[in-house]
Steps between C-alpha positions, in 0.01 A plus 500: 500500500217460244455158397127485325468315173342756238353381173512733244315450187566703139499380155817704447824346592691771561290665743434222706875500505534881597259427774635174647866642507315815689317252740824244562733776558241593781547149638145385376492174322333506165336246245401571147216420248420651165152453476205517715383161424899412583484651854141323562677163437806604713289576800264222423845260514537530880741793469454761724519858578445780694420769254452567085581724298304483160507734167126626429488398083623180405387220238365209627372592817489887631605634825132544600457137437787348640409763823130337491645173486732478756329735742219207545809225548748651688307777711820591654735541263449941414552602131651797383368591158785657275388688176584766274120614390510876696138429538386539844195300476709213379687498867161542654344166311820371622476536861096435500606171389684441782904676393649646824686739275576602164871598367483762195774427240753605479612500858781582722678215731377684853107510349561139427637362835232755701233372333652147572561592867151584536311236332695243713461702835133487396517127443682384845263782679227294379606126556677613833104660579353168383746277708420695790081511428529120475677438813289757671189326411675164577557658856144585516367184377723316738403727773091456379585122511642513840226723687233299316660186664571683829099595508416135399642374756433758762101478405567153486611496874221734556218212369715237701426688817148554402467143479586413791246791646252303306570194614497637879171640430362125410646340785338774722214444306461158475221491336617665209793282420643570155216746443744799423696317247189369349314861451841611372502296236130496424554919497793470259283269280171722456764799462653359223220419361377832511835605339568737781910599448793285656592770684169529688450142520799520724313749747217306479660175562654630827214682657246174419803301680503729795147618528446319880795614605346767778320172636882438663380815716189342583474303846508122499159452694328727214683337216435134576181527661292210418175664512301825388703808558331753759416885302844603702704242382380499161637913517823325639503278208423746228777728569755267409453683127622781625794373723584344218494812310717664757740245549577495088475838405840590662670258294591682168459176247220416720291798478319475189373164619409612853230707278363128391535356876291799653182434265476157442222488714328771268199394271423624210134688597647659771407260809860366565746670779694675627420783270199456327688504124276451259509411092841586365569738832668082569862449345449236253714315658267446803204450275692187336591391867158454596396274238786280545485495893124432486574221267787316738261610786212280325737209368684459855392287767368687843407396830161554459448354138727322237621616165286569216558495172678704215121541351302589800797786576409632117196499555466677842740766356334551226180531731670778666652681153414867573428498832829321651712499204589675204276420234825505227684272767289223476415512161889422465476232754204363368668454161782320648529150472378289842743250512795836560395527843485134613819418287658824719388413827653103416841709459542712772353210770733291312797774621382543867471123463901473376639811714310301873628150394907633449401708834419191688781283316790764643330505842487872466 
């Protein structure tokens, strides 16, 4: 049974009678005002309901008013304009104001309660459509929320693993020890600075971490050799790019950065391996690698000399700008503040330092 509150809103008594004893006999519950300005207060009370019904001319405050009015506060409330003008443009102003309907006086009782019928199958039609929109897009946010969360953490177990790769690399490799991690974060820095995009940054971050990682497939005695390399093992040694390459490139969220780990040996006149790239033929992302790994390379201590400084690595890249590296790359890294690279190498030594020491406490 109907049970929708219907305003209606006429300056003359006795029809808003007529019509309320039409709509309450129909089992719709009615309220009354005799003004526009009246039925503005009404609804602007608290009082509400689910549909109007307004006369077209009154005093104080027209139907096209009110219908203005209460269109832009109560959205979903529809209006049914009622008039007797037999003008048809007047209905037309009417409903390009925002009426659902208009109601031609006089009128029978079945015109009435159709028109009613409609205008409130319109209105639930509508809220049931917006109920359903919002909860759809609630389900989709949820669901956005949840596979974000689900990637974080599955790229997040991803980077864990690569870690520890990393880390196995160093310890083969002892004479690299934190180098990865140190590159990494000298890579992210110049990147930034170069305002490549997050998203990138990401790529970039993980191929500079991983870029020895063919060395894993390169024989101890070659590896660790404490003297010059023979022309045959320096081959040996130089295809760890592409095993590296290989090994990465099957990996889906890997292969973007298996791009960076095959040409990191490249330089930028053409003189680097495996391939030969040359200029921007290098991803960028291997172009900002070899700044940053010739700058650890220069700053870390090796067998055969000790570390030199921050200012001796600028300036022997910046010997090398254009032949080496990418002019535009070390422009950025010459603009960069010195003390960034010592105060990032104190950081990550300070890590290795933290992550060993609660190694050796647990006796693991």
């Amino acid at each position: 049974m109907p049970s929708e509150r219907i305003l209606v809103v006429d300056d003359e008594e006795a029809i808003r009678e007529i019509v309320c004893s039409m709509l309450t006999a129909a089992h719709y519950r009615c309220g009354q005002a005799s003004s526009g300005m009246t039925a503005l207060a009404l609804l602007e009370s608290g009082e509400t309901f689910d549909l109007m019904l307004s006369d077209l001319m009154m005093a104080d405050l027209d139907g096209i008013g009110l219908l203005e009015r209460t269109k832009e506060k109560f959205p979903d409330m529809p209006v049914v304009m009622v008039t007797a003008v037999h003008d048809i443009s007047v209905a037309l102003a009417a409903i390009r104001n925002g009426a659902y309907d208009y109601l031609l006086k006089p009128f029978e009782r079945e015109q009435l309660l159709a028109t009613v019928r409609r205008a409130l199958e319109n209105r639930r039609l509508k809220l049931e459509n917006r109920a359903y929109q919002t909860g759809l897009e609630a389900q989709v946010a949820a669901r956005t929320q949840q596979l974000q969360q689900t990637m974080y953490d599955l790229e997040r177990s991803y980077d864990i693993t690569l870690e520890a790769l990393g880390d196995a690399l160093d310890l083969k490799d002892a004479e690299t020890e934190g180098h990865s991690k140190r590159v990494t974060a000298f890579t992210i820095a110049i990147a930034r600075a170069m305002e490549v995009p997050k998203e990138q940054i990401t790529v970039i971050a993980r191929g500079a971490f991983l870029h020895d990682i063919g060395k894993m497939a390169i024989p101890d005695a070659i590896l660790r050799k404490p003297g010059a390399l023979t022309p045959d093992e320096i081959t040996i040694m130089r295809e760890h790019c592409y095993r590296g390459y290989q090994l990465l490139k099957r990996i889906t969220f890997l292969a973007e950065a298996s791009e960076i780990v095959y040409s990191h040996q490249e330089r930028y006149d053409g003189t680097g391996y495996p391939r030969g790239l040359k200029g921007e033929e290098i991803p960028i992302g291997s172009r900002i690698f070899s700044v940053a790994d010739t700058l650890d390379a220069i700053t870390s201590d090796r067998p055969y000399r000790a570390a030199q400084t921050v200012t001796a690595a600028r300036e022997e890249i910046e010997r090398w700008s254009g032949r080496q590296f990418d002019p535009k790359v070390v422009k950025v890294f010459l603009s960069m503040p010195p003390h960034i690279w010592s105060d990032l190498r104190k950081e990550i030594d300070a890590q290795i330092y933290r992550f060993a020491y609660s190694t050796a406490k647990s006796g693991n």
